[in-house]
TIPA-393430 format. One line per 8 residues: number of its first residue (from 1); their letters; for each residue x, y, z of C-alpha. Coordinates in steps of 0.2 Angstrom, whole numbers. Each point is the difference from the previous one (the first is absolute). Example, Ala and Ser with C-alpha at 12.3 -4.5 7.8 and 13.67 -1.06 7.14 Angstrom:
1 = as = 62/-22/39 ~ 6/17/-3
END
This chain:
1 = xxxxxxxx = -20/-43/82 ~ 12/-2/-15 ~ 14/5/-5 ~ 1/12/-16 ~ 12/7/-10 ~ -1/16/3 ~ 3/10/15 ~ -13/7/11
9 = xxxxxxxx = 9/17/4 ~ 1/0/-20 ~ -19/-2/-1 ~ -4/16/14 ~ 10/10/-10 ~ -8/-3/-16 ~ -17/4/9 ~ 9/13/9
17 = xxxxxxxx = 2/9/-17 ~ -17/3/-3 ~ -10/1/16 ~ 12/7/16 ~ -11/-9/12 ~ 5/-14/12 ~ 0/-18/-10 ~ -7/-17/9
25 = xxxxxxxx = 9/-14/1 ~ -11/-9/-13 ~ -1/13/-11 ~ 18/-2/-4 ~ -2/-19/-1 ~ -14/4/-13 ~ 10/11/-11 ~ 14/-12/2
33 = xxxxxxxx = -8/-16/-6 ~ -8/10/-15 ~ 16/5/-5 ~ 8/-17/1 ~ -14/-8/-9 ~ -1/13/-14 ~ 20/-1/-2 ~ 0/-20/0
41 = xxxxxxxx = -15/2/-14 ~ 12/13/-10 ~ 15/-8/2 ~ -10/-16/-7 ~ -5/9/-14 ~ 17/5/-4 ~ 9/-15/0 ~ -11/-8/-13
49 = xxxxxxxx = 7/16/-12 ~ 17/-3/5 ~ -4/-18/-5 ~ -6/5/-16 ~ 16/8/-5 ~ 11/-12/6 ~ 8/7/14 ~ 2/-5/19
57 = xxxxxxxx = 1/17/6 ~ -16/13/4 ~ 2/16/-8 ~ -7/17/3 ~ -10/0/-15 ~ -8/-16/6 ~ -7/6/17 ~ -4/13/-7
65 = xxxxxx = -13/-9/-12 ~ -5/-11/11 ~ -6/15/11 ~ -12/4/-11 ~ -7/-14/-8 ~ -18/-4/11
END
């Protein structure tokens, strides 16, 4: 198993928030790696706009436009 990023307790309590049921073990390792992909995909995305204005430093305003471009 690998490590992620994210914590596991973090990852039942996000599931927890929608469904109050008990949450398997590989359900939170599912969540988590999803997460961690999409977020490594974003954060991608976001440093070529950072680029593109000639800074070195990830802005709001970046993520946040990388969040919604597909």
């Amino acid at each position: 198993m690998r490590e992620g990023i994210l914590p596991l307790a973090v990852m039942e309590r996000v599931i927890k928030t929608v469904a109050n049921y008990r949450v398997s073990n590989g359900a939170k390792i599912a969540l988590r790696d999803v997460l961690e992909e999409k977020g490594i995909e974003i954060s991608k995305r976001a440093k070529v706009y950072a680029e593109h204005s000639k800074r070195t430093t990830l802005k709001e305003e970046d993520i946040k436009l990388a969040a919604k471009q597909k």
